[in-house]
Every structure is written in C-alpha cells, then in structure tokens.
matplotlib code that plots the C-alpha trace (Angstrom):
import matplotlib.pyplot as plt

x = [110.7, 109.4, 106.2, 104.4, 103.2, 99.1, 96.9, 94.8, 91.7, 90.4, 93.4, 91.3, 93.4, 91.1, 88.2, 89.3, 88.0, 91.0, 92.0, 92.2, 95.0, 96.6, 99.9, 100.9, 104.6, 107.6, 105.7, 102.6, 104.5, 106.6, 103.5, 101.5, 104.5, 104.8, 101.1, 101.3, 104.8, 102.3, 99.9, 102.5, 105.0, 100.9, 99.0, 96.0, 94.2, 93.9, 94.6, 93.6, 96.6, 94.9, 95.8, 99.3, 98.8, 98.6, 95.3, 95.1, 92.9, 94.1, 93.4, 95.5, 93.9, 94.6, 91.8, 93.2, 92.7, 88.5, 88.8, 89.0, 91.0, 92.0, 89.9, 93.4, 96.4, 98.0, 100.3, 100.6, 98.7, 98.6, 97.7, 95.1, 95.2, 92.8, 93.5, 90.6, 88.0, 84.2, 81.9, 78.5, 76.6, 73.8, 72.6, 71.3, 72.7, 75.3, 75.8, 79.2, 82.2, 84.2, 88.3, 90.6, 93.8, 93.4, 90.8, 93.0, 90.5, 88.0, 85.7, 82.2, 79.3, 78.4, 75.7, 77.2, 75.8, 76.6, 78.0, 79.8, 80.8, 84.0, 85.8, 88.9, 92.8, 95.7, 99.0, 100.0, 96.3, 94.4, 90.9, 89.4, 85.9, 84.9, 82.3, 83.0, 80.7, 80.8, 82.5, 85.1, 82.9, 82.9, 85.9, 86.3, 83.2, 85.3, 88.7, 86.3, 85.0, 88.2, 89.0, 85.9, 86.3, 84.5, 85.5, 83.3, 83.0, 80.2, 77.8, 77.7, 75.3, 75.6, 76.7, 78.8, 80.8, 81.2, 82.5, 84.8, 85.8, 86.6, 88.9, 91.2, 91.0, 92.3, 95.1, 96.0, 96.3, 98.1, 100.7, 100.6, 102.0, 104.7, 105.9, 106.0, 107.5, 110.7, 110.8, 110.7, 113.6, 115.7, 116.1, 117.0, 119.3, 120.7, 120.5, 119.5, 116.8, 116.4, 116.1, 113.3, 111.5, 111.4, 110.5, 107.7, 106.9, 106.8, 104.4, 101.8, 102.3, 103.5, 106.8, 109.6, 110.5, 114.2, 115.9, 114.7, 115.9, 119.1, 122.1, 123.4, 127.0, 130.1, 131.4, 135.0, 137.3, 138.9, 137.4, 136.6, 138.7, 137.8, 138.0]
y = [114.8, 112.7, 110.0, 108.2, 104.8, 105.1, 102.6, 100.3, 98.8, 96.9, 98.5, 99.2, 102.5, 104.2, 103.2, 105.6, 109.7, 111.4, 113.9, 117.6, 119.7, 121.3, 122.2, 124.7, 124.5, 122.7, 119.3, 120.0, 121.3, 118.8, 116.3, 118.9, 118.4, 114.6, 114.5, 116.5, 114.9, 111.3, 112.5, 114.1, 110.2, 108.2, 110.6, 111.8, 114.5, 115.2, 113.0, 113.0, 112.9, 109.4, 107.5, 107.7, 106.5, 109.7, 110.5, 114.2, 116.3, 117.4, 117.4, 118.6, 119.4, 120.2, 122.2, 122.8, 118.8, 119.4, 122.6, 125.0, 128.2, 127.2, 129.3, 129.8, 130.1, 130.9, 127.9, 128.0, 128.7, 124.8, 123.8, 123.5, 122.8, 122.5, 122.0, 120.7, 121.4, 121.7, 121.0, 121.7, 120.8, 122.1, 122.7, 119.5, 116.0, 115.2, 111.9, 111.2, 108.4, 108.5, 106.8, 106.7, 106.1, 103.8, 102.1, 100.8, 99.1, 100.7, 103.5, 103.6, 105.7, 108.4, 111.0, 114.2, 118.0, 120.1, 123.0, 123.2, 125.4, 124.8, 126.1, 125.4, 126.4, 127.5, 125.9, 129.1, 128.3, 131.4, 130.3, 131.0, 130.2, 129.6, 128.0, 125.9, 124.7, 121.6, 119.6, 120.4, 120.5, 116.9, 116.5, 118.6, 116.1, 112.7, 113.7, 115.1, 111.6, 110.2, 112.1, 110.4, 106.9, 107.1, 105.6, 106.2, 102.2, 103.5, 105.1, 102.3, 99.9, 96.5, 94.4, 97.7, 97.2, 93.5, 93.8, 95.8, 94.4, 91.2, 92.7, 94.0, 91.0, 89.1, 91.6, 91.7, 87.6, 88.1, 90.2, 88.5, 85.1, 87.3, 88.5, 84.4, 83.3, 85.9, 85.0, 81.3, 81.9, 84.4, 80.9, 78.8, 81.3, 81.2, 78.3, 75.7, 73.1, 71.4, 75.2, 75.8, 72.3, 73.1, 76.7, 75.3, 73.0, 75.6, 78.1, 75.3, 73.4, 70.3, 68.5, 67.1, 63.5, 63.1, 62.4, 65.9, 67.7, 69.7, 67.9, 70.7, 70.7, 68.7, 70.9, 69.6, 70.9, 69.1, 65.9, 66.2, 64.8, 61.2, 61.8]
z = [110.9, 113.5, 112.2, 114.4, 114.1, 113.5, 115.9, 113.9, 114.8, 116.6, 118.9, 122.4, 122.9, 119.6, 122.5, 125.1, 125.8, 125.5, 128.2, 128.4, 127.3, 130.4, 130.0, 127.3, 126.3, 124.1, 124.6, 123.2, 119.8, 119.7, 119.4, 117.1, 114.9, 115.1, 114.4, 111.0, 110.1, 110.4, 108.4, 105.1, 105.7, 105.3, 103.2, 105.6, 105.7, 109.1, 112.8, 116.2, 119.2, 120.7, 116.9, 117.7, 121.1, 123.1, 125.3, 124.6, 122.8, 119.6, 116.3, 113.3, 109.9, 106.1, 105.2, 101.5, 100.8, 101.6, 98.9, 102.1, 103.6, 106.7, 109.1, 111.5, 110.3, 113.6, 113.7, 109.4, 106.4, 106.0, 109.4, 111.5, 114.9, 117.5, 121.0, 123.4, 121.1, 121.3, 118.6, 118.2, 114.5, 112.8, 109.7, 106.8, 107.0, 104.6, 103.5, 102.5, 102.2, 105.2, 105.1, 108.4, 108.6, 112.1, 109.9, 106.9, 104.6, 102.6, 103.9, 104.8, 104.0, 107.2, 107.8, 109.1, 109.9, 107.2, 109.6, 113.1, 115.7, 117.0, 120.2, 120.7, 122.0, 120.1, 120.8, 123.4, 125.0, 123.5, 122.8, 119.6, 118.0, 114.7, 112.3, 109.2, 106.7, 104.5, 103.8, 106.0, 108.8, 108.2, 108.9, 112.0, 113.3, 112.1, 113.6, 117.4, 117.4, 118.1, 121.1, 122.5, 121.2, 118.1, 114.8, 111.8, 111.7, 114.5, 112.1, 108.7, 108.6, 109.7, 106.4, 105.6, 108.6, 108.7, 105.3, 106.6, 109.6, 107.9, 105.6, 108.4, 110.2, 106.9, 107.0, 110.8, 109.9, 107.0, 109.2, 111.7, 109.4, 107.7, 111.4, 112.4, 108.9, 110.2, 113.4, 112.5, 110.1, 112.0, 114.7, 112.0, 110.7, 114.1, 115.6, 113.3, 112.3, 116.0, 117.4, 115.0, 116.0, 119.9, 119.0, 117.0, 120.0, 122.6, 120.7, 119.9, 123.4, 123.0, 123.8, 121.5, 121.4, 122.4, 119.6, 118.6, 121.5, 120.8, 122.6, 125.7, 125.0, 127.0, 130.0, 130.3, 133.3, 136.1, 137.8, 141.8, 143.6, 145.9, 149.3]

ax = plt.figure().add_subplot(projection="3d")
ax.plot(x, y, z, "-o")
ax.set_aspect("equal")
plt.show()
C-alpha cells in the first residue's frame, strides 16, 4: 500500500489542466493503485491524479459511498476508474454540500447537473461510455473539475468561501508554528542555547551582538616556523 500525500490549497499545482493519458502500461496502474490506497489511508470518496501531485487525467471513484453500482467494474467491483474522461451534464440542477480532501476545512454548498455523460479509458485504453445519474453524477463532475483546475471553492458564494478560506489559512499557520517549534528545538537539542539565538537571528534578519556569538573552537597543531 502505497498513500500519497494530498495537495492542499491554496497549493498552485490544484490550478493546473492536467494532461492526457498517453501511455498505457505498469505506470499507469501503479498510480491508479496509489490513488485508491490515498483515498481508503484519508477516508475519501473519490480523487483526481493532479491532488497527489501528478498532471494526468484520472479519476478514481467509490460509487457504493454515493448509494451506487459502480457502472464498470472492469478494474473491480469497488472501483471506478476513469482515464482521460469527458463529461457532458444535463438534466435539473442539484444543489448539494460539496467536501474535498485538497480542501480540508468544511465544505461548501454547489449547484450541479443531476445527470452526465461520461467518456472515458479503461486502464488497457479501451474506451467506454456511460451515463450516471445523481448523486453520483455529482461526483463524477467534482472529481472532472480537478483535472482542469477547478476546486469546488469556485462555485460558493463569496462569504461562504472566505469563511472558508480563513479557516485553512488558520491551520496552514498553525502548522506552520508546530514545524518552527521542532526545528527550533531539534538545534537546541543539538547544538545548544547560542545555536538557537543566531538561528533565530538569521531567520528574522538581524545580527547577534558578540557576546552571543558562539566561540569557533582553538585549532592547536604546530607553530610556523621564523625564517
């Protein structure tokens, strides 16, 4: 089992169209497997290739968690995968509350099409067509958007978002100050409290007084001699 770490926004690589599928072989399983071992280790219901940090496009699925057959079992009665897919929507707007797992705070209401038509490539590149109503079609149309930079963030209202927004940038903070409170204790750890003063120095910019400098140490060895 192989997990990948998921991108988190505002990460600019979730920004970027993904490209095509090409090649047909060992390393495109490999990834299809990483991508559903990602989803089972955080709990998803489905991802998209560029949210662990590869431009390709493909999606993985769990139909059963939307109540749904998958409508391919190809790959396994679990699974679905879809490999450069094309989706076109139809049908009545649904209204519904959308979660991501590159969007780890809350979820936000979204208006989808209640139906899709998907095209799409299996895994040994056979093409296969199919149409899926809600509410999985809903998620066919959340995990398609990130192949072209989409995030559902895209579609809340304003004060929705900002709410939301703010609350990952209180986190990515919060993260940040646990990463520096380690850092700043694995040099004391290791090199003691003068280390940790310079080290402090250097990341803010400013320059120790001497008497707070640590002392380089004696070289001792033999004196040149006087000509």
């Amino acid at each position: 089992m192989t997990a990948r770490r998921v991108l988190h926004y505002p990460d600019e690589r979730l920004r970027a169209i993904s490209d095509p599928v090409t090649e047909f072989g060992d390393s495109l399983k490999s990834l299809v497997q990483d991508m559903l071992d990602t989803i089972e280790v955080q709990g998803g219901a489905g991802l998209a290739a560029p949210q662990i940090g590869v431009s390709q496009r493909v999606l993985v699925i769990k139909p059963k968690l939307f109540v749904e057959e998958s409508p391919d079992t190809t790959y396994s009665p679990e699974s679905w995968v879809l490999v450069n897919p094309v989706v076109r929507t139809g049908g009545e707007e649904q209204r519904w509350p959308e979660a991501c797992l590159s969007v780890p705070m809350g979820s936000g209401n979204v208006i989808r099409r209640e139906e899709c038509e998907v095209k799409y490539q299996r895994l040994d590149g056979s093409e296969n067509t199919v149409t899926v109503s809600w509410p999985l079609s809903g998620a066919v149309q959340h995990e398609n958007d990130h192949l072209n930079g989409v995030l559902y963030l895209d579609y809340v209202g304003t004060l929705e978002r900002s709410m939301i927004v703010r609350k990952i940038e209180k986190m990515n903070r919060r993260v940040g100050q646990l990463a520096e409170a380690r850092r700043e204790q694995e040099v004391l750890d290791l090199r003691g409290p003068k280390a940790l003063l310079r080290y402090r120095a250097e990341k803010s910019g400013q320059s120790l007084p001497d008497k707070d400098r640590e002392k380089k140490p004696k070289r001792f060895g033999r004196a040149k001699k006087r000509k």
